[in-house]
C-alpha positions in Angstrom: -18.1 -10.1 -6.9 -16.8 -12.4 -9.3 -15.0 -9.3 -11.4 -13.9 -8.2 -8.6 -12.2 -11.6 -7.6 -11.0 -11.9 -11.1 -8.8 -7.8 -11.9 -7.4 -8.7 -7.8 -6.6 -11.6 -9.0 -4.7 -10.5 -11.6 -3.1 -7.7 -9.8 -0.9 -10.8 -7.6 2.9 -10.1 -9.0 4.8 -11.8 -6.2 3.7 -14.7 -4.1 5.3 -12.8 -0.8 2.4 -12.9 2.1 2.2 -10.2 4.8 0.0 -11.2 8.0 -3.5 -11.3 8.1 -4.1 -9.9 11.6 -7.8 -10.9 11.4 -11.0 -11.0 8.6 -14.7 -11.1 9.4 -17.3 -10.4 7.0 -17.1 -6.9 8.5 -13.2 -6.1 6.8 -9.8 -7.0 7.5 -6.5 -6.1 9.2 -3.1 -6.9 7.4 0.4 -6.4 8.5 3.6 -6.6 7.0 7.4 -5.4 7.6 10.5 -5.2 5.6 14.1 -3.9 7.3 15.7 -2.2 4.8 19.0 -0.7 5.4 18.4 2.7 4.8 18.2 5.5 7.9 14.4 6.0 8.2 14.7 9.9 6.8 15.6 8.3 3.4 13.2 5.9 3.8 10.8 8.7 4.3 11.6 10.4 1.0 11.7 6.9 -1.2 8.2 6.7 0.2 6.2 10.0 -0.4 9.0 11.5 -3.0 9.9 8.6 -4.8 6.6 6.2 -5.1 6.8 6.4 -9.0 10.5 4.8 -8.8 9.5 1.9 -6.8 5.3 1.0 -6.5 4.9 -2.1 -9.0 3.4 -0.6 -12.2 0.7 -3.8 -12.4 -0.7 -2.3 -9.0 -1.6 1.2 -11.1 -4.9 1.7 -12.6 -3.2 2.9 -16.1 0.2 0.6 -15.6 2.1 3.5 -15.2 4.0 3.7 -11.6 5.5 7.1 -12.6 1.7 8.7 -12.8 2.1 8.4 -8.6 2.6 10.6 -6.5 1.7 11.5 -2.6 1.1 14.7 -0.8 2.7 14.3 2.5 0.6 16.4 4.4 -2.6 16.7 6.1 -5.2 16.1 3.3 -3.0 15.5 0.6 -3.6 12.9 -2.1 -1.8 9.6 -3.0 -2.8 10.2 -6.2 -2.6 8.8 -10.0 -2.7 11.2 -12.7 -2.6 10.1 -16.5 -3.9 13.3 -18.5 -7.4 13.2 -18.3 -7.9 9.7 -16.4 -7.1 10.5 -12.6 -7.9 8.2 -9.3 -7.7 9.1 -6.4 -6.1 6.3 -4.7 -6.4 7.5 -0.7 -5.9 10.7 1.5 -3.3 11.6 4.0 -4.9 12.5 7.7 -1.4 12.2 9.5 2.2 12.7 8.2 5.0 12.6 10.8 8.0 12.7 8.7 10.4 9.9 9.2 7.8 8.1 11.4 4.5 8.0 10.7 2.3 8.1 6.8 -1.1 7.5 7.4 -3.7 8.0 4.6 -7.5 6.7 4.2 -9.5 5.3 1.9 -10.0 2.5 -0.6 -7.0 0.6 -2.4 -7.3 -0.2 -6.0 -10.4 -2.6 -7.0 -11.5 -1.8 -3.5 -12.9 1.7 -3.2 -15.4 0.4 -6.3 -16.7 -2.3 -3.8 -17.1 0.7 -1.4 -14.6 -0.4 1.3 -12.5 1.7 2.9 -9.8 1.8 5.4 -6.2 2.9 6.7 -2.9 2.6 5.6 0.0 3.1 7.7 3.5 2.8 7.2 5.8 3.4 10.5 9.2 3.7 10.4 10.9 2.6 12.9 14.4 2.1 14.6 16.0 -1.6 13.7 18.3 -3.1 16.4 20.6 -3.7 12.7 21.0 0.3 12.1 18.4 0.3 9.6 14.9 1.4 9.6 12.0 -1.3 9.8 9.1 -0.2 8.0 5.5 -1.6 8.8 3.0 -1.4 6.4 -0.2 -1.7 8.2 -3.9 -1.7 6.5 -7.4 -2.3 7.7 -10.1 -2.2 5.6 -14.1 -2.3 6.0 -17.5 -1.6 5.1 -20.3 -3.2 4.0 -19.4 -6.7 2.2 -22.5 -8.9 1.0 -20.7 -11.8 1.0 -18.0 -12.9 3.4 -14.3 -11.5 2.6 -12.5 -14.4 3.3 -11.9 -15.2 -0.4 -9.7 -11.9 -1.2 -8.7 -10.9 1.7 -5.4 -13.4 0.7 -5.2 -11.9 -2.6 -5.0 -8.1 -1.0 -2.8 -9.6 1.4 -0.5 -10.3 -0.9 -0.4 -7.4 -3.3 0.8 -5.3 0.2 3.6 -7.7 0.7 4.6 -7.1 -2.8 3.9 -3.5 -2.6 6.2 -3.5 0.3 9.0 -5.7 -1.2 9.2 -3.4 -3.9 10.4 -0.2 -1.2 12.7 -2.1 0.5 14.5 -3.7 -2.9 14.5 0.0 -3.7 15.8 1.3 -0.6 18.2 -1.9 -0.8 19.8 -0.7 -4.2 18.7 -3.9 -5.6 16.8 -4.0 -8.6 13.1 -4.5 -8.5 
């Protein structure tokens, strides 16, 4: 567990925090929104046809962003592909384009301490024009110790994960 605690650890690249909904030694729930100002079709795109050009590099296996990439359909793979080395990072179970991304599984460090959950990101309509995008996750499984002690960590890495799509939906630089 202490490894574990250690490569999330190092994974942290910005000190943004989304919400943690709620943590029990059972998994998590974390929630996080960014309004970017960007119609939520284009949003859509920079999401599943763009994730090399904006997911942080240090949250890659390989440190390579542009390895990404994500099959928006049913069953299709957000997936990181370096040659030979290739993760599967979750699976797709409900694309509604310009809405709705929803894909299972376990995030980074995660899937090896066989936890797995759901990622959402919804677009929606902001009162501003724009498109407010929530980036929802809940993870679980069976933990033998209590989650409490990364749960922050992960928590954080989303936010960033997040930030990082809306400064490149903004046009600002990452």
């Amino acid at each position: 567990m202490k490894a574990i605690m250690v490569l999330l650890a190092s994974l942290l690249a910005s000190p943004v925090a989304a919400e943690v909904k709620d943590r029990s030694a059972q998994g998590f729930t974390l929630e996080n929104a960014e309004v970017v100002s960007a119609p939520a079709d284009a949003a859509w795109r920079a999401l599943v046809e763009q994730v090399g050009l904006w997911w942080p590099a240090d949250h890659t296996w390989w440190g390579k962003a542009g390895n990404l990439s994500i099959a928006p359909v049913a069953g299709g793979c957000f997936c990181e592909i370096d040659g030979d080395r290739q993760a599967e990072h979750m699976r797709v179970v409900f694309a509604d384009p310009g809405r709705l991304l929803r894909m299972v599984g376990g995030l980074g460090p995660l899937q090896g301490m066989g936890l797995s959950g759901v990622l959402e990101f919804r677009l929606l309509a902001d009162e501003g024009g724009g498109t407010r995008i929530v980036m929802f996750y809940r993870a679980g499984g069976y933990l033998p110790e209590d989650p409490g002690g990364f749960v922050d960590i992960v928590d954080r890495v989303q936010a960033a994960q997040l930030a990082a799509l809306a400064r490149y939906l903004n046009g600002e630089d990452a």
